[in-house]
N, C-alpha and C positions, 0 to 999 in steps of 0.2 A: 288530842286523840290519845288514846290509852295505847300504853304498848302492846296490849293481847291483841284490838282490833288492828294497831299494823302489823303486827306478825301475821294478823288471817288475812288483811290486802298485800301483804308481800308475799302469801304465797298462792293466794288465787290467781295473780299477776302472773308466775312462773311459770314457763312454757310447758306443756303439759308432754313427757315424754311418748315415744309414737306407743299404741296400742299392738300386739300382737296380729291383727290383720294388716295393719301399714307395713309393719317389719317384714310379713308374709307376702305382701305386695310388691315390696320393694326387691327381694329377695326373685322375684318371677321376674321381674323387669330385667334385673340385672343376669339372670341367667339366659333369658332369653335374647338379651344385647349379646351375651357372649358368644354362644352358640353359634346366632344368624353374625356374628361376625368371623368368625372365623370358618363359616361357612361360606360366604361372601368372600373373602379379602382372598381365601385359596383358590376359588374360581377366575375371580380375576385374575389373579398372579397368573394360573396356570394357561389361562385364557390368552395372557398377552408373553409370555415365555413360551409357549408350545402349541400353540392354536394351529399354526401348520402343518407339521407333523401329525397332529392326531386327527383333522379335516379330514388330511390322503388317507386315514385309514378306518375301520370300521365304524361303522356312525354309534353305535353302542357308548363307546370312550364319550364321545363330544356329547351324547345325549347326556347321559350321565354326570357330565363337568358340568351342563345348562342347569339339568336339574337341582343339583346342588346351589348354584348360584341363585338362582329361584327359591330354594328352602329357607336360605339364609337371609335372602332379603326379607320374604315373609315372619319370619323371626322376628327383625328388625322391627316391623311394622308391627308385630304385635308385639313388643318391648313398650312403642312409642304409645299403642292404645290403651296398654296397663296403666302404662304411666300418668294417662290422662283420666281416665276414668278413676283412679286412685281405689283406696283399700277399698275390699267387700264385708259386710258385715257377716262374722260366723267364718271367714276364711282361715283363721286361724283353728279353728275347731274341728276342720275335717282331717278325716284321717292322717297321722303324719308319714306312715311307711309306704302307702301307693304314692303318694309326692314325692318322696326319697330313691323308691325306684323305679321311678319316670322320669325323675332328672338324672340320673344314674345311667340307664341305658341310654337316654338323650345325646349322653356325655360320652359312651363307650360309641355308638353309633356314628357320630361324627368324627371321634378321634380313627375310627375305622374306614369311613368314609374318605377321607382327607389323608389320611397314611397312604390308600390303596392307591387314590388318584394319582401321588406324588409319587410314588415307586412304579406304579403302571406307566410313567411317559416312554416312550420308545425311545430308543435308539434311534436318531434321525439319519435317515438315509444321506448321503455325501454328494455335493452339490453336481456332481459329473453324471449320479443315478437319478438323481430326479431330472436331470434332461434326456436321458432317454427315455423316458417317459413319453416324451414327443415321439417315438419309433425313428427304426432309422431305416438303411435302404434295405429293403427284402424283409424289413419285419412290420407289423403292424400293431399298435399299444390301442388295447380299449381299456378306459376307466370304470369303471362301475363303484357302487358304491360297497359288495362285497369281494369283486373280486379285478384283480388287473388279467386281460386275455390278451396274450403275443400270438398274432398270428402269421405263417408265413403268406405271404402277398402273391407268390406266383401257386399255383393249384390247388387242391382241398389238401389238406392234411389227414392221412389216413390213420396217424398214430397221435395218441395224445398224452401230455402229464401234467396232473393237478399235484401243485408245490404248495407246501405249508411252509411260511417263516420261521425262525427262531423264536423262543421268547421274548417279550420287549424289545421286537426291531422292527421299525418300520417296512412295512412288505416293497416299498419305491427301493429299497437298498439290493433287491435279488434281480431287477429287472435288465441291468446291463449282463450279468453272466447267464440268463434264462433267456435274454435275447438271442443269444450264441446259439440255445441251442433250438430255438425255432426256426434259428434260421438253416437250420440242417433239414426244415420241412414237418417240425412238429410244431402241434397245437401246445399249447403251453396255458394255462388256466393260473393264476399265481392268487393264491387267498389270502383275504382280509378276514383275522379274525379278531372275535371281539376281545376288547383289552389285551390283542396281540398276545394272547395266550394258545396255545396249538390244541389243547384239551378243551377250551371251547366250542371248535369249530370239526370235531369228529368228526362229522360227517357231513362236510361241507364235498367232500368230491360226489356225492351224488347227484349234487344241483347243478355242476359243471358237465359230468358225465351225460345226465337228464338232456342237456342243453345241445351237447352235440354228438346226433347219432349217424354222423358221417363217418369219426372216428370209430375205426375198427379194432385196434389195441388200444388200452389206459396203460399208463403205470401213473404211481400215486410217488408221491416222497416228500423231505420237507428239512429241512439245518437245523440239526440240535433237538428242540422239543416238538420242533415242528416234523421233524420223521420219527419222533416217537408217538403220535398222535398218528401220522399218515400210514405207519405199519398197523396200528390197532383196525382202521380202515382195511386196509389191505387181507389183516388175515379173516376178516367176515364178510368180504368181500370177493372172496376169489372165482366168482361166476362173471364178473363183471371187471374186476383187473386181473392186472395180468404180472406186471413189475412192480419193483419198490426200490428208487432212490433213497440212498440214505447218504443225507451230505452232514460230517461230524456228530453222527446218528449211532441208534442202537433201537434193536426191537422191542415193543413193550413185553410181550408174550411170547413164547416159542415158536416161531414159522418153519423150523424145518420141516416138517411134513406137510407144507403146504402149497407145493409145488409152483410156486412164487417164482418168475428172476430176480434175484437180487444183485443192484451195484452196490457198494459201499466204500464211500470216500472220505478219506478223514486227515488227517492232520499228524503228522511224526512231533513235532512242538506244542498241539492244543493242550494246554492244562483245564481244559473244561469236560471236554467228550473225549478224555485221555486215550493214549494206546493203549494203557491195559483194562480199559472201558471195550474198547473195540473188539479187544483179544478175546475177551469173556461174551461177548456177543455171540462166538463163531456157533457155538452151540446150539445158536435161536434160529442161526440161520442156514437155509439150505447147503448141503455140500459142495454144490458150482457159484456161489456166490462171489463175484467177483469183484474182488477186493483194490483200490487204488490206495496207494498212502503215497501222500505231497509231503516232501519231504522239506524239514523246517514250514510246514503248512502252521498256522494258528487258527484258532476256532472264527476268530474276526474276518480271516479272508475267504469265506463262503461268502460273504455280503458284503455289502459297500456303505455299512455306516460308521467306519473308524476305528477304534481301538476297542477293547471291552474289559471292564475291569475282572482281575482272575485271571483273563489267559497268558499266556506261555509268550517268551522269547519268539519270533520268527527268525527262520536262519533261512529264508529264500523271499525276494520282490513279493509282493501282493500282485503284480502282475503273471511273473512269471506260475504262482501257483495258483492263481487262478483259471488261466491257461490248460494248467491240469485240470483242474477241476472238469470246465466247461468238456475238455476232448472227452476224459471218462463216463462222463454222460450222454455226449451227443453218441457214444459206438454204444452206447449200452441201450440209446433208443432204436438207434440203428439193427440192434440185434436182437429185436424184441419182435416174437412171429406176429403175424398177423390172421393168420389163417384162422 
């Protein structure tokens, strides 16, 4: 054999490098593993570290974390179908920048996705609050799936308050110091909103309101962002409430002339909804507003799910100032007309 003809069977022999569709091929498979995998593995994870927490709370969260789980598996499956089916002929030919930014938002989307679910987990309510959950003597706990209702057991309740959570706390965390004060004979409405956010669920007190026209006074309120949501209700609302708790709160808008009761109860130690947060409120709100400050309070002891990162030193029990809490409330429903 001459040498020209082996040189042409050695390189006919040679593996024929992949064509720009196989690369283009390859290239979809592997992003599309990517994506459905890390769509996937954050589902799970969050599925099997906080599945209980977010169940008790708005079905929104947990739809949301299934869906995900679902996109990414589908992902998966179509990673597996690319792969099988292998290159398309002309794949490499179509346009290259709608490919670039479809896999580009694909990429922003998920990373968006999966940030928001992992920073939206709640604050899980403390294992003393989720057993009051069961009600206890003279109160009554319904679950729903928007909202938790305490009611008191002996007569109709003629005054009622629809509570907004804090940010990222699970709403099972307000139900033993909201117990207190139903059991003073008020209806109590406690909301679940979606992704335990309080600007979600605006106007969530009219579904409550709607639901029971026995009650003859409302007042609305809510801890943290959750009374900055329940004032926005409150000041377009005032044919219909009456009061506004604000527990470590401030108004979104100006209510002084809006002839509102206001309590407000806050925290001499909270480093989140500070006293000179509170001071600079007085403005927004009506001149008889009546003011509690728990002294050594932290923004953590409005609710019962533990520490919170940012706030302040306490210089008083979590018992004792919550104590405060509850009394300043129950006199302020107490003193709310009803005529």
């Amino acid at each position: 054999m001459s040498d020209s003809a082996a040189y042409a069977r050695g390189v006919s022999d040679a593996p024929t490098p992949p064509g720009p569709d196989a690369r283009t091929t390859r290239f979809a498979v592997a992003w599309s593993a990517l994506l459905g995998g890390v769509l996937l593995v954050a589902a799970v994870w969050l599925s099997a570290t906080s599945w209980s927490v977010l169940r008790a709370g708005h079905p929104a969260h947990l739809l949301t974390l299934v869906t995900t789980g679902v996109v990414g598996a589908l992902l998966l499956v179509r990673a597996v179908l690319l792969q099988r089916r292998g290159p398309r002929a002309g794949a490499a030919s179509r346009r290259r920048w709608p490919r670039v930014l479809g896999r580009t938002l694909a990429a922003v989307a998920t990373v968006v996705v999966v940030g928001s679910l992992v920073y939206l987990v709640p604050f899980a309510a403390t294992p003393p609050a989720i057993a009051a959950m069961s009600g206890t003597s003279g109160v009554r706990v319904t679950d729903a799936a928007t909202t938790i209702t305490l009611a008191p057991e002996s007569g109709s309740a003629t005054k009622g308050l629809v509570f907004q959570p804090g940010a990222r706390v699970d709403p099972r965390a307000y139900v033993p110091l909201l117990t207190e004060v139903s059991r003073s004979g008020v209806l109590v409405v406690l909301v679940k909103q979606p992704f335990d956010i309080g600007f979600l669920a605006v106007d969530a007190p009219a579904a409550a309101i709607a639901a029971h026209p026995e009650v003859r006074a409302w007042a609305v309120g809510g801890h943290s962002l959750g009374g900055v949501a329940a004032s926005s209700y409150a000041g377009s609302h005032t044919d219909t409430v009456r009061g506004l708790v604000l527990w470590a709160s401030y108004p979104l808008a100006s209510l002084a002339q809006s002839g509102l009761e206001v309590a407000s109860v806050s925290g001499s130690a909270d480093a989140l909804a500070t006293p000179a947060d509170i001071e600079a409120s007085r403005v927004d709100l009506p001149g008889d507003t009546a003011y509690t400050v728990v002294e050594g309070g932290v923004h953590a002891f409005f609710g019962d799910y533990g520490e919170q990162p940012g706030d302040g030193t306490p210089g008083v029990s979590r018992e004792d100032a919550q104590r405060e809490i509850t009394q300043a409330t129950v006199a302020f429903m107490a003193s709310l007309p009803t005529g």
